[in-house]
N, C-alpha and C positions, 0 to 999 in steps of 0.2 A: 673454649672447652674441648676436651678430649669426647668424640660421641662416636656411638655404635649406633647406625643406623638400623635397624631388625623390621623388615617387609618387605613390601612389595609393589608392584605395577605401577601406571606413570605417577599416580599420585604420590607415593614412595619418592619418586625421582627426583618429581619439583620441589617437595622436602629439601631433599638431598642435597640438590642444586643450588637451593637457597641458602640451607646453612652453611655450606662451603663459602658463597659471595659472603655472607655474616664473617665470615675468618676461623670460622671451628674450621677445628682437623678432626676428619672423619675415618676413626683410627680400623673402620671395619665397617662392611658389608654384610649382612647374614641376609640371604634370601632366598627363596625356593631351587629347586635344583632344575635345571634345564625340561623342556616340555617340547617333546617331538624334535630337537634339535635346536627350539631356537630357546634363548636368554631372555629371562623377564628383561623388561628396558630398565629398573632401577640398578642392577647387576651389569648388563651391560655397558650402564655407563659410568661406570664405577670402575670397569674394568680398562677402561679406555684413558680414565683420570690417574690408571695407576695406584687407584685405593685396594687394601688388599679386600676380597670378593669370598664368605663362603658360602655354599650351597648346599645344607644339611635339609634330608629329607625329612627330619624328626629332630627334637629337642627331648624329649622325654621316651619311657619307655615303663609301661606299667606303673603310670603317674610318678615316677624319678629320673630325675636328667642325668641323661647319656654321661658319662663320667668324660669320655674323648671330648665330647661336644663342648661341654660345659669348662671344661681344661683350653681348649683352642679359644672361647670367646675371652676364658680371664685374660688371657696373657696379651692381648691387644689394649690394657691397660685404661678401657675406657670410665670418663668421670659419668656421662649420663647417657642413658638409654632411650633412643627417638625413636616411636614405633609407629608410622605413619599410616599403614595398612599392614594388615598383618594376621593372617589365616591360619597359622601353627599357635601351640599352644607352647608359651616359654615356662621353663620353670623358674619358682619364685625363689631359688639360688643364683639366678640372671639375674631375675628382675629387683633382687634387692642386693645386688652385689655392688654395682658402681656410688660416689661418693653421694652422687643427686638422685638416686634410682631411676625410676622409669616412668616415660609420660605415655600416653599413646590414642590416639583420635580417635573417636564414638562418633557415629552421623546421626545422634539424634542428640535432643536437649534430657538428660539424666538428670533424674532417675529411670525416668519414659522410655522404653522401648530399649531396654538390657535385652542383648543377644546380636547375633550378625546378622539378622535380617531390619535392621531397624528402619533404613529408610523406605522399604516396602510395609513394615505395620503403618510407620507415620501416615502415608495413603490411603492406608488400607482400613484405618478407623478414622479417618478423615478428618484429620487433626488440620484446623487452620495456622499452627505454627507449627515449623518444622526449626531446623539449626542443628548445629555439631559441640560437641565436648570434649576437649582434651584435659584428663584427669592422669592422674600417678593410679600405675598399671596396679593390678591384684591378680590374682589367679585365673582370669579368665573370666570371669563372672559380671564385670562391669558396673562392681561397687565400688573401688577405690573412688579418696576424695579427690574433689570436682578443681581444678587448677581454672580452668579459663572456660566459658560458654557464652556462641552468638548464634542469634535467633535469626530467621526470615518466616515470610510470611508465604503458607503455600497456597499457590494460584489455585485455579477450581480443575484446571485440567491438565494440571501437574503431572508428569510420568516419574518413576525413580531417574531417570535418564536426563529428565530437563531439568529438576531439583537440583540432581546432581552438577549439571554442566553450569547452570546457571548459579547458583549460594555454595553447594556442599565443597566440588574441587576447589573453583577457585580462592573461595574462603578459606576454606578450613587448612589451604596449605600456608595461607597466610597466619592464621591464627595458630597454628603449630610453631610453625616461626616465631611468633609473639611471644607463646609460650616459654621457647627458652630462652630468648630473651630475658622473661622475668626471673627465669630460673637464674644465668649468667648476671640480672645484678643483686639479687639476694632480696625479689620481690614476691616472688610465686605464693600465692595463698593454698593452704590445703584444707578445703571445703568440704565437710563430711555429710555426703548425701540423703539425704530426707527419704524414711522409707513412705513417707505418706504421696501417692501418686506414683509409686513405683511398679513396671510391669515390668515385665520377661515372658517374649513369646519366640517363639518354636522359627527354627531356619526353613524359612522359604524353599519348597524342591517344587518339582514339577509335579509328584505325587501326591504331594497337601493342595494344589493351586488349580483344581478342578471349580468350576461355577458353579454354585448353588444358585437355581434363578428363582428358588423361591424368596424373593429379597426385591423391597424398592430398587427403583431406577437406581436413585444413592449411593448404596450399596453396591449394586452390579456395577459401577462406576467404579467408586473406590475400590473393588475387588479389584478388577482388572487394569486399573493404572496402577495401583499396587503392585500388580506383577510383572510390569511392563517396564522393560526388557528380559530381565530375567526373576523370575523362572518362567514366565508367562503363565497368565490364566487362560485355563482350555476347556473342554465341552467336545461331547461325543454330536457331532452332526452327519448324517447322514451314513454313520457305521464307520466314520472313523475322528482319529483326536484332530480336533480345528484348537487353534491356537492365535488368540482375540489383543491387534494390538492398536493403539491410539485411539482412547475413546471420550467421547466428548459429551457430557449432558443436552439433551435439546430442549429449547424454552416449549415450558405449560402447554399442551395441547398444538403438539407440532405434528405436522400431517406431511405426509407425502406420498407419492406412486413409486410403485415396485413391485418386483415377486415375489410372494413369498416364501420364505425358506422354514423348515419344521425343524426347532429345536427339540429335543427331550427334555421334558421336564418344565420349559419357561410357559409361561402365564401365556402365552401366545404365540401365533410365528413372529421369527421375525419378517423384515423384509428389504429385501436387497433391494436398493436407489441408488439414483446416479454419483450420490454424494456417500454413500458406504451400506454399512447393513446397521439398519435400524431395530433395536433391541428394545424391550417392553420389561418394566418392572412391575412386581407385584400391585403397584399400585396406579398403573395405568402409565406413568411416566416414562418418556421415554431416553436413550441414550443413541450414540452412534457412534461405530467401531472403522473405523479409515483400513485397517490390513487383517488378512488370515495367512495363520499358517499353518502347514499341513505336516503329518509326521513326518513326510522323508527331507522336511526341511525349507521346502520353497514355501514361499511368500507373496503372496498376492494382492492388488488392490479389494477390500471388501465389494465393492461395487462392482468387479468383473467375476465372481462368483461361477456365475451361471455361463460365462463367454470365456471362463480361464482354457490357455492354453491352447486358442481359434488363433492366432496369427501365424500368417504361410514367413517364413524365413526368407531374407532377403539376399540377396547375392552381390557379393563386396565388390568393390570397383579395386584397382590397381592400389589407389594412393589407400582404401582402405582396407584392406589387406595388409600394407604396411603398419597401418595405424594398429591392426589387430597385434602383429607380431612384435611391435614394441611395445603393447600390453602385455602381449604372454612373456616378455621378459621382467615388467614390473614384476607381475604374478610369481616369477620365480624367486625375485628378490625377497618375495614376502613369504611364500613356502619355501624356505628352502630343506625341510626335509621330503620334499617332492622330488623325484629326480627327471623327470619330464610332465611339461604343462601339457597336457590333452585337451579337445574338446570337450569331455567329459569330464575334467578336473572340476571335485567342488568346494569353492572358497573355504566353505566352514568344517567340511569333510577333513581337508586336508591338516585342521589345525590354527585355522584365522582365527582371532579375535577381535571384540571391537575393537582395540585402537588398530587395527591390521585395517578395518574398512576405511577409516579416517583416514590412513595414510593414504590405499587405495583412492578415492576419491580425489585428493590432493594430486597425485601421481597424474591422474586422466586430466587435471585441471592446466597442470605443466606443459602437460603434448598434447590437449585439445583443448583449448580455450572456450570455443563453442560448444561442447557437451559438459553442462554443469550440472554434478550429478547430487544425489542426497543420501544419507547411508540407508536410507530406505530402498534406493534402486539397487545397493547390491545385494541386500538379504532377499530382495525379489527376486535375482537373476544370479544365480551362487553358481551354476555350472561357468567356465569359460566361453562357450560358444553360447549361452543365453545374456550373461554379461559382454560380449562383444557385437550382438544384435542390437539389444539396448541400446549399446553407445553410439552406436551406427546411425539405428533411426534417429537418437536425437539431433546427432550432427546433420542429417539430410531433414530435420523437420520435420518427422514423421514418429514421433515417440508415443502414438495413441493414445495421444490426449482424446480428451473426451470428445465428441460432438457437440455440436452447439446445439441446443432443443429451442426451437421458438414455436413460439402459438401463434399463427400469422392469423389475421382476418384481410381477405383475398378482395380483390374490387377491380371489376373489367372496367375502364376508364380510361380516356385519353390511348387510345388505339392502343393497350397494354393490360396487361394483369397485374397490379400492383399488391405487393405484400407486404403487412406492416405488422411489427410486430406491436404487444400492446401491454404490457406488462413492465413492471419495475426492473434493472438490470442491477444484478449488487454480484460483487465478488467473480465476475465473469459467467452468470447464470441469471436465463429470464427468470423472476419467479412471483409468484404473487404473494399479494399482501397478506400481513396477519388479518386472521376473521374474511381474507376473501372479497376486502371493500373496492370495490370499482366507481366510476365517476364517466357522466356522459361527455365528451368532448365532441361540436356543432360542427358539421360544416358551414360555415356561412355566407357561399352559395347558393345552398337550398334550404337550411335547415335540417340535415340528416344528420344523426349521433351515432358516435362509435363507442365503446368502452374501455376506460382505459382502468389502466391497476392503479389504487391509492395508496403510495410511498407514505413510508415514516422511515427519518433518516436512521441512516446507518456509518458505521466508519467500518508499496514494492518497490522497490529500487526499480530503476533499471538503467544499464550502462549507457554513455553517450551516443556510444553507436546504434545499438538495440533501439534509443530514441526516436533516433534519425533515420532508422531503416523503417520502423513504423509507420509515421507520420508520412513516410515519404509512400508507403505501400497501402498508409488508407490516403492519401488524396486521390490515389490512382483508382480504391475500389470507388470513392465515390465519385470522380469519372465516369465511373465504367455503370455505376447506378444514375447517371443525373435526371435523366427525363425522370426518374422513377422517384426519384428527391422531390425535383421540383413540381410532381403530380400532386404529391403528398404533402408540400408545401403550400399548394396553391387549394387542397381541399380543407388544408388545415387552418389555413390563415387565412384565406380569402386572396389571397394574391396572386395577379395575374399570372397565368404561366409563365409567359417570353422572361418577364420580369424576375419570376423566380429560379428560370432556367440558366436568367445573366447573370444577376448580380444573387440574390439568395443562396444559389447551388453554388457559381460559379465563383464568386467572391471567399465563399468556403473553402473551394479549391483551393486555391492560391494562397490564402492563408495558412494549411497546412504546411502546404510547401513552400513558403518561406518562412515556417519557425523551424522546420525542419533543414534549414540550412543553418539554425542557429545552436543546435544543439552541440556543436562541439568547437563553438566560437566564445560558449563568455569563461569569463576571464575577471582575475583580479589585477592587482597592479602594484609595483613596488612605491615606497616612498621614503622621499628623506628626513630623517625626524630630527629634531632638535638635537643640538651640540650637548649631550649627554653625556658623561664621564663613568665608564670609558670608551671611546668612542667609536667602539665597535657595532653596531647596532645595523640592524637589519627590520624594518617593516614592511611587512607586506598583506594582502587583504584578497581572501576567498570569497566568493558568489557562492553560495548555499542554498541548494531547494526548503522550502520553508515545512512542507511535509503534508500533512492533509488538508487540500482545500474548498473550500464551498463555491460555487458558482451558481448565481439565481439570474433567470436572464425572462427577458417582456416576450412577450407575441406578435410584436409588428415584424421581425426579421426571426423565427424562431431556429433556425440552422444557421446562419448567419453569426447572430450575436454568441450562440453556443462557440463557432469554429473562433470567434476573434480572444475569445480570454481563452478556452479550452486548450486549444492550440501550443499557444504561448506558457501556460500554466504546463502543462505536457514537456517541453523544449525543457523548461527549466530542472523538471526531473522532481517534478511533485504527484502527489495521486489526487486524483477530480472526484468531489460526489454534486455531482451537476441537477438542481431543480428546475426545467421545466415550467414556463408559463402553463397555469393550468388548464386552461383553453387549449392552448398549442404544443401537446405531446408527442405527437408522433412523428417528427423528424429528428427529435433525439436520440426516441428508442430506435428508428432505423439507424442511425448513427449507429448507436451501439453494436449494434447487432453485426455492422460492417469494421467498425473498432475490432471488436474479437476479433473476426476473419484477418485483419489484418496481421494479429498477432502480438496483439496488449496485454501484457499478461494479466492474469485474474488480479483484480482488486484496484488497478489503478485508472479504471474509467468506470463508474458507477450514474447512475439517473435515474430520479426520483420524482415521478409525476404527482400531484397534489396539487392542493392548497398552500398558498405561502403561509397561511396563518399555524399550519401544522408542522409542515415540514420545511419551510423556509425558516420558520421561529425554530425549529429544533438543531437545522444546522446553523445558527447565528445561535443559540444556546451552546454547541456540542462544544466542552473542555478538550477532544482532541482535534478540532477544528482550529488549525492557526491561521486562515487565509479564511477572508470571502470577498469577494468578487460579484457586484450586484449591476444591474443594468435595469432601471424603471424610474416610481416616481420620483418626487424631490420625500413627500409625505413619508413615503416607506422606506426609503433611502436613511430617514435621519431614524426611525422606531430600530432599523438593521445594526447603525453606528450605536444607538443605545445598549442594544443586546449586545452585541459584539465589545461592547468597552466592559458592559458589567462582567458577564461568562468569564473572558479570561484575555480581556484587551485583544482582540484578534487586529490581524491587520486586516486592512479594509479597504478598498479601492469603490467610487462608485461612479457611476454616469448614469443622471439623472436627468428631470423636464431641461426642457429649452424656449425660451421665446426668442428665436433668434432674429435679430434686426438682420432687412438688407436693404442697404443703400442706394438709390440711381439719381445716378448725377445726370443732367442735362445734356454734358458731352458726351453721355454712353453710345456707344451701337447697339441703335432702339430697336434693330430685329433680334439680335443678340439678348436684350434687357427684358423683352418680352417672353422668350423663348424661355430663357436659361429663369425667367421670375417665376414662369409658372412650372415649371421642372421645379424648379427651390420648394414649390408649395405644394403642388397637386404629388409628387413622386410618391409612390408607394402609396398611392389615394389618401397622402398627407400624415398616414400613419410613418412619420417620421422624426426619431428626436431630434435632427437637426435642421427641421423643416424652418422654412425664414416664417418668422410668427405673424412678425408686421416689416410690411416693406413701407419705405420714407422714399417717395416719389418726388423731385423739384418742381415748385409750385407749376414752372414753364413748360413743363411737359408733362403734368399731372394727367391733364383731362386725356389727353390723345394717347397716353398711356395705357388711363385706364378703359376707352372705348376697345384698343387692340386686345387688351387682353379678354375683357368680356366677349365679343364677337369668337375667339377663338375657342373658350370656355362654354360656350354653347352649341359650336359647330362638336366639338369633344364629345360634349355631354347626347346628341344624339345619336351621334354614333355608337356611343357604347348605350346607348339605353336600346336601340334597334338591334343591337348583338344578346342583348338579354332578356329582352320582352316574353321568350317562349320556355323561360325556366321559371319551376314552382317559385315560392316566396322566398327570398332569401333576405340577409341584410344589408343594405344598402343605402348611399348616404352621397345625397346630389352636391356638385360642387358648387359653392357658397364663393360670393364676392361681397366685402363689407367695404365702402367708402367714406370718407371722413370722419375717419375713426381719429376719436380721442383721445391724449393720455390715459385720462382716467377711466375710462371704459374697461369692465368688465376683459373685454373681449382684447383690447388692448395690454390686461394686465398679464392672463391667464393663459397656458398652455392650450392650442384646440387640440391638437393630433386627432386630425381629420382633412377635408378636404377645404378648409376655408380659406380665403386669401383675404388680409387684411393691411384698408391701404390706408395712408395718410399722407400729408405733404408737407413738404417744408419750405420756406422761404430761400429764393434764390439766393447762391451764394455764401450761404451762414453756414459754414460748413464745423464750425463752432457747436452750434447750437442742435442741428441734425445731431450731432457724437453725441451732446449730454442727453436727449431724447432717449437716443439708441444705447445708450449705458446704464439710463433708468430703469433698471429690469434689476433682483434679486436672481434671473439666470445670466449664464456665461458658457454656453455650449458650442456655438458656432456664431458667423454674421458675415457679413459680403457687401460687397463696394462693386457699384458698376460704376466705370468713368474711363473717357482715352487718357486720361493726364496724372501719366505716371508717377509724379511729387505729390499729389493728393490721394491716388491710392494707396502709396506708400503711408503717405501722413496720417489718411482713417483707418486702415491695417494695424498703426500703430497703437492709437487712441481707443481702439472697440476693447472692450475688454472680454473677452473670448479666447477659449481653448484656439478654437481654428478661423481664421479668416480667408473668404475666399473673394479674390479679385478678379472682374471679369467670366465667371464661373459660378458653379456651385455645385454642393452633392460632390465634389471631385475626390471621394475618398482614394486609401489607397494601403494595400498589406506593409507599405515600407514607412508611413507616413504615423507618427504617432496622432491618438483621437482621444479628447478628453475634454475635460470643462472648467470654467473657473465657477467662485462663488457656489448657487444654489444649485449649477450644475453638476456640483459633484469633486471629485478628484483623483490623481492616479489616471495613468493612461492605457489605452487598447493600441495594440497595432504597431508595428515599427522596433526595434530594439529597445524603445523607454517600459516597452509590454511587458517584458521577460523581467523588468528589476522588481514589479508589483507582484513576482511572483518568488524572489529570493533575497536573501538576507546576506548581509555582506559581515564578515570576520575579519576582526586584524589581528594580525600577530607581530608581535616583536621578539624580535631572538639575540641576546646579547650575544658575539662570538670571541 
């Protein structure tokens, strides 16, 4: 069809754009007449396409059409009229001249919300459905009948700006589309609008769009995302116009610290917090407002309120100096009726628009990679020399982010001050629980309690390298913290320092830093598919972070098990809400605390101290939970896979009990067999899931086995009881030797995790018979062969059925080495490259060419 386009701005464009790919000839342009020098973008690219372009300031003239005006549109010969935005008022000698008349887009669902402020009432009386209607135009009034109408559903903290970005543009340029389509095959219905539910309300300005605070939270809410972008709702504070944008309702009885600020008029002050300024509705409820603005323009975070305008200006280096001045040349591309960019030049002063920020933003993303900015940061910094500071600090790292706030409780110990912080960590902030509920956590040492914050779960990208600079910047802080780690580990868990300081802290380390060499190594893989006709074909197959995941990990290694799935779950480019054995807190929350400093952005490391019963069952219920990652019993292991299948089939990885066999063969090196037996069992005073559960001794060396090990197990046990004899009560638990233990015993069947060693013998040479023994077990975690005669430990290596077999050895973990179980131990592995696939989903594509 022959079409006259008649509007404006980019959604005009993409119209435009589109009908033109459709194959109309778009025999004309009408749209506003140039502003400050520059061309609306549907004109000017129209102008560029060679369509012919007018630019009439007016259509009418004491309600009748310009006779010129009206003369210059007929004669472009058009069949239908596409009005995609459109501010002037046409007369209805246009609009009923062409063979189809005229369509033209509404952003609300009609009859609802007649007039040009619609998508600000839709807000504004807090309609839970919003949508647009492209109907056949009438006089302005936004009665003609109804052609096409699609609905969405508005969020709760909807602005006109995210409606928009999100359903209104991109729909509605689509559904315009649509439209003449029906019209082009002789489909179009013309639905005549229902006056029943019909409103018409008054255009949005800045001088209707003052707060009224005598009005529920609700209310104060919908008012001001209502008017948020424009016209903004505002309020006289402190003797002059503040202007209130991005506001968010806060859940029943939300409490925080701050100052307070005196509004006129509201129900109470408000109060300025680190998270914005906290507003009060007539009915107690409260809200929270992210930015203000002030008359002459600038725009501030709510939260620096009281601190706006305290930073000393920093002074540009060489290379940023340049970076400035190929700014002030974007700046000029985008003002161009500015004729020099000054320091004092102000973005919106000069004439910017939003899409003018957007491009902006885009511009600094081309020539600075590292400073990713939001259009929030240039309506904050509208001068050139306050937007070139901005950009500066963030490239140097220094763009006044917030402070980190911790609540430390302080403890001289271990020749230091250790600080720990003791609170829930959600979204990059310590904070406490609703209702304020804490929980004692022991040491069990002495007996002494700390308090810790009681989590209820809660639900960011980030680039490969940003991953890998991370990861690689907190192994180094907690380096640089280890004693401080392993103080806190050893008050927490009961575990020896040296011990906590090697392998607890230290095995954390290094995990880090080897998933942090993996973050910009995985990879998919091409493949050749079947002889397909025609036989062009290409497949290939993406690794994909799977997106939010759970992590519940035990109290025998409580930093430890966090760093080995944490880590790895990190690498792959997923965000972590980490619970916490509830005994053993507080080497997570330091964790945390060192995470931020490293530089994780808000929301993608979270920890949640509790109960599993509460918040371990909340995150294995949560529907935006696709991952969990558990490390304890076999019992809770399987109640985890339940919840996790029903909620929403999560993937699931688990490692659970272990009774793990170890084998001594007669040819072993019996100092060796001794040594490395009771390491297998006492390490980590047995609180270990890979501990050897029951060792199978050959009948020929049973006895002289077991005397060495007892004598050494006593000479042990005094010592450490003469190093602890002169501390208060703590818990404590002697080391136990069980001899001629039976299949079927109890103690035989069942997990200790403690300090028990449990022996039994086999007959010489039945090396048959020992494997079926040591297979009879419902676990599958670990198991170990002592022998010199490498065919046979090859041969029971092979036979044990076990995640991990260790020959000659034991305990020999390792960050490169994957760690997992078969059977009742669980599945899915830690550790090594097999770590990173439990934490992402693989995609194939095929692409016929």
């Amino acid at each position: 069809m022959r079409i006259a386009v008649i509007g404006q701005s980019v959604f005009g464009l993409e119209v435009y754009k589109e009908l033109r790919k459709e194959g109309h000839t778009i025999v004309g342009v009408f749209t506003i007449p140039d502003k400050d020098g520059k061309a609306d973008p549907l004109g000017a690219e129209a102008e560029k396409d060679g369509v012919n372009v007018f630019k009439f300031p007016r259509w009418r003239l004491k309600g009748k059409g310009i006779p010129e005006v009206v003369q210059v549109y007929k004669a472009t010969g058009a069949e239908l009229n596409v009005m995609p935005f459109c501010s002037q008022f046409i007369p209805m000698e246009v609009i009923d001249h062409p063979a189809h008349g005229s369509i033209i887009y509404h952003p609300s669902l009609l009859p609802r919300h007649r007039g040009a402020s619609a998508i600000n009432w839709t807000l504004i009386h807090g309609d839970k459905k919003g949508g647009f209607t492209v109907f056949w135009a009438d006089d302005g009034l936004d009665t003609g009948p109804i052609l096409l109408q699609r609905e969405c559903d508005v969020e709760p903290d909807d602005t006109v700006n995210t409606i928009y970005k999100r359903f209104l543009f991109p729909e509605g340029v689509k559904g315009t589309v649509d439209a003449v389509r029906l019209i082009a095959a002789g489909n179009a219905p013309k639905i005549v609008q229902p006056e029943e539910g019909a409103t018409y309300e008054g255009i949005q300005k800045k001088d209707n769009a003052k707060i009224d605070w005598n009005q529920s939270a609700q209310a104060l809410h919908n008012w001001i995302r209502g008017n948020d972008k424009v016209p903004g709702a505002w309020a006289e504070v402190d003797g002059q116009k503040v202007t209130f944008y991005g506001s968010s309702l806060l859940d029943s009885g939300a409490t925080a610290i701050g100052q307070p600020l005196e509004i006129p008029g509201a129900s109470q002050p408000g109060l300025v917090t680190k998270a914005g300024l906290m507003l009060f509705g007539n009915d107690g409820k409260t809200l929270l407002v992210k930015n203000l603005q002030f008359k002459d323009g600038k725009m501030i975070a709510a939260a620096r309120y009281f601190s706006s305008g305290s930073s000393a200006s920093v002074e540009l280096t060489e290379e940023e100096k340049a970076f400035a001045e190929q700014m002030r040349g974007v700046w000029k591309s985008i003002l161009t009726n500015v004729d020099a960019i000054e320091d004092s030049t102000d973005f919106f002063k000069s004439g910017a628009a939003s899409m003018d920020v957007v491009r902006l933003v885009e511009e600094v993303k081309l020539r600075a990679s590292g400073c990713q900015l939001q259009n929030e940061d240039v309506y904050m910094n509208t001068t050139f020399q306050d937007f070139i500071q901005m950009c500066v600090r963030k490239l140097r790292g220094e763009d006044d982010e917030e402070e980190l706030v911790v609540d430390y409780v302080e403890k001289n110990i271990n020749n230091m001050t250790i600080r720990m912080p003791h609170q829930l960590f959600i979204n990059g902030e310590f904070v406490d629980a609703e209702g304020g509920k804490t929980y004692k956590t022991i040491n069990p040492t002495d007996g002494t309690a700390y308090h810790c914050v009681h989590g209820h779960a809660v639900m960011g990208e980030q680039g490969v390298q940003e991953r890998a600079e991370n990861a690689a910047l907190l192994a180094d802080l907690m380096e640089e913290h280890q004693e401080e780690l392993a103080t806190i580990e050893s008050m927490d868990s009961g575990a020896v320092y040296t011990l906590a300081l090697k392998t607890h802290v230290g095995m954390s380390i290094q995990t880090f830093r080897y998933f942090a060499g993996w973050c910009d190594k995985i990879q998919g893989c091409t493949i050749p598919i079947n002889q397909a006709r025609p036989n062009r074909n290409l497949t290939f197959t993406k690794k994909e972070p799977i997106g939010v995941c759970a992590i519940v990990i035990p109290w025998n290694y409580p930093l430890m098990m966090l760093a080995w799935k944490t880590a790895a779950c990190l690498a792959a480019g997923n965000t972590v809400v980490l619970k916490p054995a509830q005994v053993t807190p507080l080497t997570a929350v330091k964790f945390a605390e060192l995470a931020a400093r490293a530089g994780f952005p808000k929301g993608v490391i979270n920890i949640l101290p509790g109960s599993g019963a509460l918040v371990g069952q909340r995150l294995s219920d949560h529907p935006d939970v696709r991952k969990l990652g558990f490390t304890g019993s076999t019992e809770i292991g399987k109640h985890i896979m339940k919840s996790c299948a029903v909620s929403n089939v999560k993937k699931v990885s688990l490692e659970l009990g272990g009774k793990s066999p170890l084998i001594i063969f007669s040819d072993c090196d019996m100092d060796k067999a001794v040594r490395m037996g009771m390491s297998a069992v006492f390490f980590n005073k047995g609180e270990n899931c890979i501990a050897a559960g029951r060792l199978f001794v050959e009948e020929n060396i049973h006895d002289q086995y077991v005397k060495r090990v007892v004598r050494v197990s006593m000479l042990t046990y005094c010592l450490v009881y003469l190093s602890l004899w002169y501390l208060s009560p703590g818990f404590f638990f002697e080391p136990t030797i069980f001899t001629d233990v039976q299949d079927h015993m109890f103690i035989a069947i069942e997990e200790s995790f403690g300090p028990v060693m449990i022996l039994s013998k086999f007959k010489s040479g039945d090396v048959d018979e020992v494997l079926r023994r040591a297979n009879a077990t419902e676990y599958g975690l670990a198991s170990g062969v002592f022998t010199r005669d490498i065919s046979k430990a090859l041969y029971v290596s092979e036979k044990l059925n076990a995640g991990t077999v260790f020959v000659n050895t034991y305990n020999k973990t390792d960050v490169a080495a994957p760690f997992g179980g078969f059977k009742q131990s669980g599945f899915g592995k830690d550790l090594g490259q097999e770590a990173l696939n439990e934490y992402l989903k693989t995609k194939a594509v095929t692409v016929e060419y």
